[in-house]
C-alpha positions in Angstrom: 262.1 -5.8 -45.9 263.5 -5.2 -49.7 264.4 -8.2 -51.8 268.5 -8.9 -51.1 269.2 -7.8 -54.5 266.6 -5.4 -55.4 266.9 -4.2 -58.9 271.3 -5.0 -58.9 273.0 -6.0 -61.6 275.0 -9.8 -61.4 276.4 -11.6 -63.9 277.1 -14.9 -63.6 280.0 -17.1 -65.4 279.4 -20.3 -65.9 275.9 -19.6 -65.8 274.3 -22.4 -67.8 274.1 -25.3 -65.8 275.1 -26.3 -62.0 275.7 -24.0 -59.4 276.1 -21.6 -61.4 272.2 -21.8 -63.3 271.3 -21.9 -59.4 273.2 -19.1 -58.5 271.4 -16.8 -61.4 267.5 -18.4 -60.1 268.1 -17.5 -56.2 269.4 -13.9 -58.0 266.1 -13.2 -60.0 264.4 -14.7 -57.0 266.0 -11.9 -54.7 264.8 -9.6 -57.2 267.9 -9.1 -59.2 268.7 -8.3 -63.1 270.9 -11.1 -64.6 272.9 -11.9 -67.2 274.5 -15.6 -67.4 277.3 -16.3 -69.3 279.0 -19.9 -70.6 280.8 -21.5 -73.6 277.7 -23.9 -73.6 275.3 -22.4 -76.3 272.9 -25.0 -75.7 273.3 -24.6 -71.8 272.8 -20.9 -72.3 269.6 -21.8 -74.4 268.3 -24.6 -71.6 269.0 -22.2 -68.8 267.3 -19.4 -70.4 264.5 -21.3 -71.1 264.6 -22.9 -67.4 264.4 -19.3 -65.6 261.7 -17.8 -68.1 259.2 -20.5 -67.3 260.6 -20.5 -63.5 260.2 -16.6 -63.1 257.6 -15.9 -66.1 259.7 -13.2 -67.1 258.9 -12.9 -70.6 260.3 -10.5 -73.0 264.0 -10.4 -71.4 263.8 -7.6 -69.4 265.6 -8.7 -66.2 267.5 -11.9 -67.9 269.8 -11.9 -70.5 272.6 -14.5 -72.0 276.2 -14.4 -73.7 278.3 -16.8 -75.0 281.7 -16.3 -73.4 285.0 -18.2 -73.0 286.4 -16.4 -69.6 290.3 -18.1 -70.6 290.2 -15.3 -73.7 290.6 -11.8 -72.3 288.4 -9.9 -75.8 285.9 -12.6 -74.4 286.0 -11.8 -71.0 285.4 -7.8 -72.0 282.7 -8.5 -74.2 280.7 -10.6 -71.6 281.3 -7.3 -69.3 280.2 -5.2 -72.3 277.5 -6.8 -72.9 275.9 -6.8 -69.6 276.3 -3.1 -69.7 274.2 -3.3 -73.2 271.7 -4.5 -71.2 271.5 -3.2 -68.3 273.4 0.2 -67.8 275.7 -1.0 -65.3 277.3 -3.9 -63.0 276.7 -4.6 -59.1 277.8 -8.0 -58.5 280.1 -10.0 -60.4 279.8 -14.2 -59.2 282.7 -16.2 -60.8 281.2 -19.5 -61.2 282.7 -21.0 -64.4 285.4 -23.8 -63.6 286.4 -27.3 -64.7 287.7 -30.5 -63.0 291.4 -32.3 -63.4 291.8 -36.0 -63.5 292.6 -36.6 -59.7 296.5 -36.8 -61.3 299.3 -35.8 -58.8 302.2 -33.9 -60.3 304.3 -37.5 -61.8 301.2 -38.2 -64.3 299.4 -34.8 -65.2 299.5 -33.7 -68.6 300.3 -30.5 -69.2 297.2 -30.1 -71.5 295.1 -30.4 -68.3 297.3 -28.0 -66.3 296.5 -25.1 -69.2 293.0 -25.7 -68.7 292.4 -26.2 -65.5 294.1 -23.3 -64.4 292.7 -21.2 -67.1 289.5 -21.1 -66.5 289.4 -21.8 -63.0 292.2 -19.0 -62.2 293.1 -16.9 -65.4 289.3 -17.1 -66.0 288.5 -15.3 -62.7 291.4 -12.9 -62.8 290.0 -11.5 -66.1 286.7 -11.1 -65.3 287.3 -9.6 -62.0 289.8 -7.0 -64.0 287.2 -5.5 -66.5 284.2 -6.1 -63.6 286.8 -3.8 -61.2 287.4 -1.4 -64.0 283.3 -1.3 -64.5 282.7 -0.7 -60.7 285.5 2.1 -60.3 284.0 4.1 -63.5 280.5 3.9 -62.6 278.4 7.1 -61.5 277.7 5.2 -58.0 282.0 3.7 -58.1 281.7 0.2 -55.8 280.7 -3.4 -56.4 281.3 -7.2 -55.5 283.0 -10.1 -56.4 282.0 -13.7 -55.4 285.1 -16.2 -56.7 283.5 -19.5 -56.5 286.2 -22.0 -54.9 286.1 -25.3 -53.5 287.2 -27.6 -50.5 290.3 -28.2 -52.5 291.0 -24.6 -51.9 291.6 -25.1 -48.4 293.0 -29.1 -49.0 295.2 -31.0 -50.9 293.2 -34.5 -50.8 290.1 -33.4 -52.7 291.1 -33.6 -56.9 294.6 -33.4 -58.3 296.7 -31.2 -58.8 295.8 -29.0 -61.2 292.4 -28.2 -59.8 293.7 -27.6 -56.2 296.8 -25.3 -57.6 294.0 -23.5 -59.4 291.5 -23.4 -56.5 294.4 -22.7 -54.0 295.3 -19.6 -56.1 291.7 -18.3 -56.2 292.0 -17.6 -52.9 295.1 -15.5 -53.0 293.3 -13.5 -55.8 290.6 -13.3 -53.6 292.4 -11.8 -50.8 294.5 -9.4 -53.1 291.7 -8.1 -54.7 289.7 -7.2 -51.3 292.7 -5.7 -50.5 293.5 -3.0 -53.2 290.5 -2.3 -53.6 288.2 -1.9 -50.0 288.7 2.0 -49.7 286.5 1.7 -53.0 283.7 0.5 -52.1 284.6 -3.2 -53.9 284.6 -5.9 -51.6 285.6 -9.3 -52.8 284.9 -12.8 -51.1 285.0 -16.7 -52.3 283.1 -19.4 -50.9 284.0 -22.5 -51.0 281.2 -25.2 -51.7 281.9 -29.1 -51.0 281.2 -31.8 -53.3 277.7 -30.7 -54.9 275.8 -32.3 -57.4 276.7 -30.4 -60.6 277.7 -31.7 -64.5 281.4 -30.5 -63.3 282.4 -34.2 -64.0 281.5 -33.8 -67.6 284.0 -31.0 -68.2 286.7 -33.6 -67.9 287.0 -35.6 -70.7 289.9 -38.5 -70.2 290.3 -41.2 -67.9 290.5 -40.1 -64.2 293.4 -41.2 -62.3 292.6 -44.4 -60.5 294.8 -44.1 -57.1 293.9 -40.1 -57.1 289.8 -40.2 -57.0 290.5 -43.3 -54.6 292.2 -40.9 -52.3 289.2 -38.4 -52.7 286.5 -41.1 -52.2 288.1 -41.9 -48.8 288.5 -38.5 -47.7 284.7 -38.1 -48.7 283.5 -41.1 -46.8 284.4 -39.8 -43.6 280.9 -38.9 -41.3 280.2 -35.5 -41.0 277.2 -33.3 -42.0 275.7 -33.5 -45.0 277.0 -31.3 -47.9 275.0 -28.0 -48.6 272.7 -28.4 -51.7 273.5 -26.4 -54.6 269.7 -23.8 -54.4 271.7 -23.3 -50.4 274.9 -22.3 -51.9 273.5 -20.4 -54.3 271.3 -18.3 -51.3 274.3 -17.8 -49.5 276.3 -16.2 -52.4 273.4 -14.0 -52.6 273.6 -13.1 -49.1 277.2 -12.2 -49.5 276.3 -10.4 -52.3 273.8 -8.0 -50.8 274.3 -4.8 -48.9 273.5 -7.2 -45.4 276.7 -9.0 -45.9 279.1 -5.2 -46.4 281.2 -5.7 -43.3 282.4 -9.5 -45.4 285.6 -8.3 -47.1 288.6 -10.6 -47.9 286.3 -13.4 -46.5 287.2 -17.2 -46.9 284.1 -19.0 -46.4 283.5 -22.9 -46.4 280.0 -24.1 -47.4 280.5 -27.5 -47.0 277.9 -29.1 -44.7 281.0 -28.7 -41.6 283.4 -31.7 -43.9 286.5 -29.4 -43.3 285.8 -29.2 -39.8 286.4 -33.0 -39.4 
């Protein structure tokens, strides 16, 4: 049987550390060309680094790296740009890049946090996915994928605050839109949605979390069910959605959370 992702193209936001470094390692390990994408220069660096000595891949033949900020739309062209430079084409777009809110509800959220939160976690994705569906619809073979990487909090309102649920509430109806317009094209367009993993997402918030909010999230948290899915799992199944096994998934909505939003 052929590797999942034998000799496709994916590029990876948020690429540099997290789910998303794991998502771009279970890629090359299905046999894929990458390129990984992130604000984070020295992210990008470590990552690089990481997957060479993981994969020996030497001279960058099948791995490549751009600084992008996926809120800008020039920088969300140029990261689609440049994976063309290197590669000739694009087969899988995985929207990984996103940040946290505070845990505030609506009476104490700054607006400052709103802007960010929903711009790289919704604007981010919408922009990416409009030059990557541009990309796909011009190519000599027209078709391609999307992966938006959501959350629990896409599905719940318990889970962060408000900003990051609006923003991961909205990915979904992207999600769905873009399947949509686009599946008599050959582009098919899913999101998972992952539970709590262990990731430096926390770090992208950089005030003082709402006391009462993460309280609320912590209890939610503590109730028994399955564990969560580690992020190398995640990043397998993403993999599988991306391949030519998972076609008939279209407009999909899929929880990878260890069965927590089944309790």
């Amino acid at each position: 049987m052929a590797p999942l992702l034998d000799d496709k193209i994916v590029l990876v936001t948020g690429g540099a550390s997290g789910l998303g470094r794991a998502i771009a390692k279970a890629a090359l390990e299905a046999k894929a060309k990458v390129c990984i994408c992130d604000v984070n220069d020295v992210g990008l660096a470590e990552a690089e680094k990481e997957l060479e000595n993981w994969y020996n891949i030497g001279p960058l033949n099948i791995l490549a790296k751009t600084n992008a900020d996926v809120t800008i739309e020039a920088s969300a062209e140029h990261a689609i740009e440049y994976a063309l430079h290197k590669f000739g084409r694009i087969d899988v777009l995985v929207n990984c890049a996103g940040v946290i809110d505070g845990f505030d509800p609506v009476d104490t959220l700054e607006k400052t946090v709103w802007d960010k939160v929903i711009a790289t976690n919704l604007t981010g994705p919408a922009l990416m996915s409009k030059y990557a569906v541009k990309q796909f619809l011009s190519q000599k073979n027209p078709g391609g994928v999307i992966i938006n990487v959501g959350s629990v909090s896409s599905l719940s309102g318990g889970f962060a605050g408000a900003a990051y649920t609006a923003s991961k509430h909205g990915l979904i109806g992207l999600t769905k839109n873009t399947a949509a317009r686009y599946a008599n094209k050959k582009i098919r367009c899913n999101a998972i949605l992952p539970g709590p993993l262990h990731t430096n997402i926390f770090k992208s918030f950089d005030g003082v979390p709402n006391e009462e909010g993460l309280a609320l999230c912590q209890q939610l948290l503590s109730i028994p069910c399955p564990s969560n899915a580690e992020v190398e799992k995640v990043a397998k199944t993403i993999v599988f959605l991306s391949s030519d096994n998972a076609v008939p998934v279209n407009g999909a909505v899929i929880t990878a959370d260890g069965g927590a939003s089944a309790f």
